[in-house]
C-alpha positions as CSV (number, residue, x, y, z in Angstrom):
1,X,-21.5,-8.1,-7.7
2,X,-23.3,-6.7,-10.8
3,X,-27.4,-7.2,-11.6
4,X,-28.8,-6.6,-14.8
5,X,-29.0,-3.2,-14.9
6,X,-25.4,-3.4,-14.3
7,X,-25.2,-1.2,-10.8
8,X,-23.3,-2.6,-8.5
9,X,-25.3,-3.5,-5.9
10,X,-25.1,-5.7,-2.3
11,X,-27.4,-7.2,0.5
12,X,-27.9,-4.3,3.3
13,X,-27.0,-6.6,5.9
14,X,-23.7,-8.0,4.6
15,X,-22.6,-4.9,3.9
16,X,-23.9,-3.2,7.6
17,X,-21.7,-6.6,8.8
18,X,-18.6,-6.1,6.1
19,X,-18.3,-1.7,6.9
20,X,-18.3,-2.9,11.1
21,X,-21.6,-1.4,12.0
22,X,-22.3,-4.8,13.6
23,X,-20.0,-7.1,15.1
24,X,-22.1,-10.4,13.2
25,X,-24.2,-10.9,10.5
26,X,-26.6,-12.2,12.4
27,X,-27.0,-9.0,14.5
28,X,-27.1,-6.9,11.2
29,X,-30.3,-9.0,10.0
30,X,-32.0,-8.9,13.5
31,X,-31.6,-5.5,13.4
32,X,-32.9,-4.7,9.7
33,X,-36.1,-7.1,11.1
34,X,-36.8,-4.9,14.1
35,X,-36.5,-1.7,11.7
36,X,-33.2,-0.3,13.2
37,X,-31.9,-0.1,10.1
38,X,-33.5,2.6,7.2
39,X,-32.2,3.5,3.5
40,X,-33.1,6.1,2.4
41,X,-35.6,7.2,5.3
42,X,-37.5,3.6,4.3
43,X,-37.7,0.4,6.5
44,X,-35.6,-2.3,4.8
45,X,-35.5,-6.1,5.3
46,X,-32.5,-7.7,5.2
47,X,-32.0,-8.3,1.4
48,X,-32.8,-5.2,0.2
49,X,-29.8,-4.7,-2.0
50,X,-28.0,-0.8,-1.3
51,X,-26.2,0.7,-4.2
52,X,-23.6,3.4,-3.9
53,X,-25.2,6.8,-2.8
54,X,-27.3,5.2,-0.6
55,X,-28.2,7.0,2.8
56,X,-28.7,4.1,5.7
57,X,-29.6,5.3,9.2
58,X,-28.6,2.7,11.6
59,X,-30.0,2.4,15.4
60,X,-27.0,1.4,17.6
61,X,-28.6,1.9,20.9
62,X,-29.7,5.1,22.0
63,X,-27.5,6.7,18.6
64,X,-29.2,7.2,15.1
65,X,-26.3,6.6,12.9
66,X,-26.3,8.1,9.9
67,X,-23.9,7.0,7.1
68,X,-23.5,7.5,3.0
69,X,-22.5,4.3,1.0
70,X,-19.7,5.5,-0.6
71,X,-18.1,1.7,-2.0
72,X,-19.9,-2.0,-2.0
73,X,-17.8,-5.3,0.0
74,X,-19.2,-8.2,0.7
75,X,-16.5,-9.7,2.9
76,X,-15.3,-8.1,6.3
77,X,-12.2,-6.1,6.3
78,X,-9.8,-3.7,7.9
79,X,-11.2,-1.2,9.9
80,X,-9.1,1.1,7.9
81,X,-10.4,-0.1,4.8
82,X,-14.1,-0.1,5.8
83,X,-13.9,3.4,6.7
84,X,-13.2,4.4,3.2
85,X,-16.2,2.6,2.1
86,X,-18.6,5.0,4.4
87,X,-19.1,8.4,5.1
88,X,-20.4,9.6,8.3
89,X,-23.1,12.1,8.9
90,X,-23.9,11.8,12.0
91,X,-23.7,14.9,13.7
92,X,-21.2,15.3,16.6
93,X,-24.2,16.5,18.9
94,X,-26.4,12.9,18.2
95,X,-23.2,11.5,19.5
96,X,-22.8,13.8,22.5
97,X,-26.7,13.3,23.3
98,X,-26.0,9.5,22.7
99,X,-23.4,9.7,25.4
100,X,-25.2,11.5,28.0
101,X,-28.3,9.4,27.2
102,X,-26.2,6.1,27.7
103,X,-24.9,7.6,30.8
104,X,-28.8,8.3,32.2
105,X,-30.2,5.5,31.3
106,X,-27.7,2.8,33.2
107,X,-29.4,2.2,36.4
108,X,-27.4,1.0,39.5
109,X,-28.2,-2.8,39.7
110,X,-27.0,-4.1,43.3
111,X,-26.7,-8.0,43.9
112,X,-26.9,-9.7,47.1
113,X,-23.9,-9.8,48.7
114,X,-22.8,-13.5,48.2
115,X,-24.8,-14.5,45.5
116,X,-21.8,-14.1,42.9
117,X,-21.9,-13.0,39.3
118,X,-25.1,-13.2,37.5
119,X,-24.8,-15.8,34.6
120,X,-25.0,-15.2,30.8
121,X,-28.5,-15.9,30.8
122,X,-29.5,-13.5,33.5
123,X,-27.2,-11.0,32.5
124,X,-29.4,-10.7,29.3
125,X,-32.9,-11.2,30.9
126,X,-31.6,-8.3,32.9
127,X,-30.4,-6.3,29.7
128,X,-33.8,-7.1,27.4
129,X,-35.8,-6.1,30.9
130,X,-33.8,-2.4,31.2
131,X,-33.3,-2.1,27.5
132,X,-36.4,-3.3,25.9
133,X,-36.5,-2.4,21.7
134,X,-38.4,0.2,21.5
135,X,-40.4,0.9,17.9
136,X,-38.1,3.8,16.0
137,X,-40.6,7.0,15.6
């Protein structure tokens, strides 16, 4: 995909969605609107087109993910192949911290006994009421 100026360039979120930061598209533009996603330390919306070089800090929960664009795709491959097309800087301590965060912040939710499984839609009531989106710093 080539512009004018003839850099290659491609959509933020169809690449987050192509490189498997995001399981869907759809998540990678939700999360570009709710400022979880950042190029170059900058709040981006959804078709802000990235170019190779580009730093993007991803939120993935309680992890900042930091990654280098280091190849443009705009269709979803291999998860062999995608990792060539990033670099990642996140440092092995954000992911420790991540861990032991994820581990401290899961509560103990106990059902009545009897009452059976909570259905999809209460299962994410209860997730969006323990894990509300919180505004990035």
């Amino acid at each position: 995909m080539a512009s004018d100026d003839q850099s290659p360039k491609e959509r933020v979120d169809r690449w987050l969605w192509a490189v498997r930061l995001f399981k869907t598209r759809s998540l990678a533009t939700e999360a570009c609107k709710k400022n979880h996603v950042k190029v170059d330390e900058q709040p981006v919306k959804p078709s802000k087109e990235i170019k190779v070089g580009d730093i993007v800090c991803v939120k993935l929960g309680p992890l900042q993910k930091v990654v280098r664009v280091d190849g443009l795709i705009d269709k979803r491959v291999s998860a062999a192949v995608a990792a060539k097309l990033t670099t990642d800087l996140t440092t092995p301590q954000a992911y420790e911290k991540a861990k032991q965060d994820r581990l401290n912040l899961a509560p103990r939710i106990y059902f009545k006994k009897g009452s059976g499984r909570p259905t999809k839609k209460q299962r994410r009531d209860l997730d969006d009421f323990l894990y509300p989106d919180s505004p990035d710093e």
